[in-house]
N, C-alpha and C positions, 0 to 999 in steps of 0.2 A: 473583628475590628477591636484596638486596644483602644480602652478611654484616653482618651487626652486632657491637657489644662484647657482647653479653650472648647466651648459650645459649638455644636458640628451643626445648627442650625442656624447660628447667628456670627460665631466666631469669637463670642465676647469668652476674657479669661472665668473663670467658675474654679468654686472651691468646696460648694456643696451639693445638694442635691437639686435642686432646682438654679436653671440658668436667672441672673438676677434680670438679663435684659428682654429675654423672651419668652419666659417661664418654661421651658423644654424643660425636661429631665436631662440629667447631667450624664445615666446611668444607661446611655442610648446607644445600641451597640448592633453588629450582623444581624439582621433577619433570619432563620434556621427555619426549618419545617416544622420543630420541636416549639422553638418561640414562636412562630406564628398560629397554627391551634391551639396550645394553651394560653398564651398573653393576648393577641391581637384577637382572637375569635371570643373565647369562652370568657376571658376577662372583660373583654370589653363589652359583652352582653350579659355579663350579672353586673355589672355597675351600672349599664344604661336602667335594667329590670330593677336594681335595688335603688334607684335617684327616682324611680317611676312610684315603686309602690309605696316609698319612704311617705312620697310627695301626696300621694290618694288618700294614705292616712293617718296625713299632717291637718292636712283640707277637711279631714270631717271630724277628728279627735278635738283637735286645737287650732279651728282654723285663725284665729286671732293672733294668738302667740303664736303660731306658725309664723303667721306674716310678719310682726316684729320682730322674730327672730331675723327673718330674711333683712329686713329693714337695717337691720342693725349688721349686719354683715356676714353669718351664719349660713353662707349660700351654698357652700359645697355638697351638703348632702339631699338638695332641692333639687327637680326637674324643674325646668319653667313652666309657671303655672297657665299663662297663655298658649305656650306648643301644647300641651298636654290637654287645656280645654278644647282646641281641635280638636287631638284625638278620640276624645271622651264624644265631641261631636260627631265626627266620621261613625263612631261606632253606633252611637243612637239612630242617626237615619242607618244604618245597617240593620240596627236590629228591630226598628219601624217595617222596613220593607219583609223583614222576618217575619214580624206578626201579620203582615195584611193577607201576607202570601198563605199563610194558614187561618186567617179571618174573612174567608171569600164573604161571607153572609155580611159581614161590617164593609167591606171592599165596593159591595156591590149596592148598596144602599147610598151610600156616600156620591158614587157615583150618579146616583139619580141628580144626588141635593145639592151636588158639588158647584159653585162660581169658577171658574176655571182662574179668571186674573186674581183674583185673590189668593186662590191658593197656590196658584203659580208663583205667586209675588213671596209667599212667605216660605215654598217649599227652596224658591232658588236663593233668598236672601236670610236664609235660618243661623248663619254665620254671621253674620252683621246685626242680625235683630238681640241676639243672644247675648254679643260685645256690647250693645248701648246697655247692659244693665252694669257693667262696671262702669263706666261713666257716671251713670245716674248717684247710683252708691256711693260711687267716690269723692262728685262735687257734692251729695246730700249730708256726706258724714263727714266732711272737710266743714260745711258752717255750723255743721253742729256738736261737735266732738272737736271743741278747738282746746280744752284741756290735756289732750293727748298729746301737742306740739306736732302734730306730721303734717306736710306739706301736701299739697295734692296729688303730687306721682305717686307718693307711699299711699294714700288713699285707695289710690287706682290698685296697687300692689294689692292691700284688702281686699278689693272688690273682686281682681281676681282669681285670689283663693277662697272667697265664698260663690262663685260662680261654677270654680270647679267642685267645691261639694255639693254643692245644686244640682251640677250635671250628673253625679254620681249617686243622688237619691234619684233624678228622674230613669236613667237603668233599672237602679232597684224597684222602683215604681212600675215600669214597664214588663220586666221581669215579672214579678206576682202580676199583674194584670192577664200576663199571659197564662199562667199557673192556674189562677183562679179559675179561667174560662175552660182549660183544659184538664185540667187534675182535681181537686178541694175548692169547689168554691166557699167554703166556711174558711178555712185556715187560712189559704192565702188570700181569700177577699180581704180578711182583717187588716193583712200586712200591707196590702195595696194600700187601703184605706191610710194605715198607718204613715207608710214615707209619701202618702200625697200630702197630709196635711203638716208632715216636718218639712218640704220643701218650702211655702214660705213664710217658715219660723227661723229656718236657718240662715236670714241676714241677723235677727236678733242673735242668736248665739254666737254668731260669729263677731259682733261689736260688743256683747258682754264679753267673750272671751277676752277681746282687749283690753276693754276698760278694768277688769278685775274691779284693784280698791281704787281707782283713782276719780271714783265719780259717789255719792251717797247713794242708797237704795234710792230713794226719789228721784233724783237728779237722772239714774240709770231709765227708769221707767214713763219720766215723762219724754227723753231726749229718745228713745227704740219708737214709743210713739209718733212722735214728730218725723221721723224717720219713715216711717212705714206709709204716713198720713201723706208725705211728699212723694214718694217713690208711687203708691196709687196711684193719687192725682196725675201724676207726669207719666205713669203708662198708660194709663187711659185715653189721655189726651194724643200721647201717641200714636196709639192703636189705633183711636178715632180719625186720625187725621188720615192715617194712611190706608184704611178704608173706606173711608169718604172719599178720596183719590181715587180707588180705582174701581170704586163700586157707583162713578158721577152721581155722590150725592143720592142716590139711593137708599143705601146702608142694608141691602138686601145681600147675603152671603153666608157661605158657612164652610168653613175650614175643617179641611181631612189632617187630622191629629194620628 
């Protein structure tokens, strides 16, 4: 197929490489055997794999200025950080079921102690529980970080690319938990210990990463405060309600992790 002056997907005239009205490629031509394995196959999955792992360790280098990068218009070399905390979730209950399956002795204990509706409630609704923390983040660091100038949806944008490094220390976390019990409990006990207690440090890092200089040292440290002091409160309050729901005011239960 010879190029043409006009877009073979829209029709519109084109004179460079991207069509102006439908953004195709201008450079769009026969399908071959040759260009379907190289370009459609192998191309198009190192660009998915390179927007994936650009994106995992954007979220935990620089999850701040990551996000204002995005913010600001710098999106081409991002995955979306919402598809990808999916994924990051699919794989945790994956590798949840990994561990139980070779932790019969933890498996089987649990099982004695287990509330069934609670932990049904949180094993089916661990997608929805996991998304109210960009919420929470996003309106807590919208009234409190109003020197930044960003509106609430960029907030939320924050919330979740420190969500997805979250989810990517809890792996790691999971990972040495299983190591520990299986291999070194010295070495990787440390490490376990280690990324449980950066999981939640990492909203602080992630809204210093933001703020850089545009806040004084004190100003940084009472506002991560207040921060943290509100995000408690309102999971707690959370948690409580929704166990008090299904446990009728009881509060008798206990969750298989």
């Amino acid at each position: 197929m010879s190029h043409s002056n006009s877009c073979l997907n829209c029709e519109e005239p084109i004179s460079k490489k991207f069509c102006p009205n439908c953004g195709q490629k201008t450079d769009t031509h026969r399908i071959t055997l040759k260009h379907f394995i190289l370009h459609d196959i192998l191309h198009g999955i190192w660009h998915f794999e390179r927007g994936i792992f650009f994106t995992l360790k954007e979220a935990i280098i620089r999850p701040g200025q990551a996000s204002i990068d995005y913010i600001q218009g710098k999106r081409i070399k991002y995955y979306n950080v919402f598809y990808l905390s999916l994924l990051l979730i699919g794989f945790t209950i994956l590798l949840n079921h990994f561990y139980e399956y070779f932790n019969v002795s933890n498996s089987t204990e649990i099982g004695k102690n287990d509330t069934p509706n609670v932990t049904k409630f949180f094993n089916e609704n661990v997608k929805i529980l996991l998304f109210t923390f960009v919420p929470l983040l996003g309106i807590n660091a919208f009234l409190i970080f109003r020197r930044l100038k960003l509106n609430l949806a960029e907030h939320f944008i924050i919330g979740g690319m420190c969500l997805l490094g979250i989810l990517q220390l809890f792996i790691v976390h999971r990972f040495f938990n299983f190591l520990s019990e299986s291999f070194d409990p010295y070495i990787f006990g440390l490490l376990e210990v280690i990324s449980f207690f950066l999981v939640p440090l990492f909203p602080m890092w992630t809204y210093l990463n933001v703020m850089q200089k545009r806040y004084t040292a004190l100003g940084k440290i009472w506002r991560i405060l207040l921060l943290y002091i509100l995000l408690f409160v309102q999971i707690i309050i959370i948690l409580g309600l929704i166990i008090n729901k299904l446990t009728n005011g009881s509060g008798n239960f206990y969750i298989s992790m």
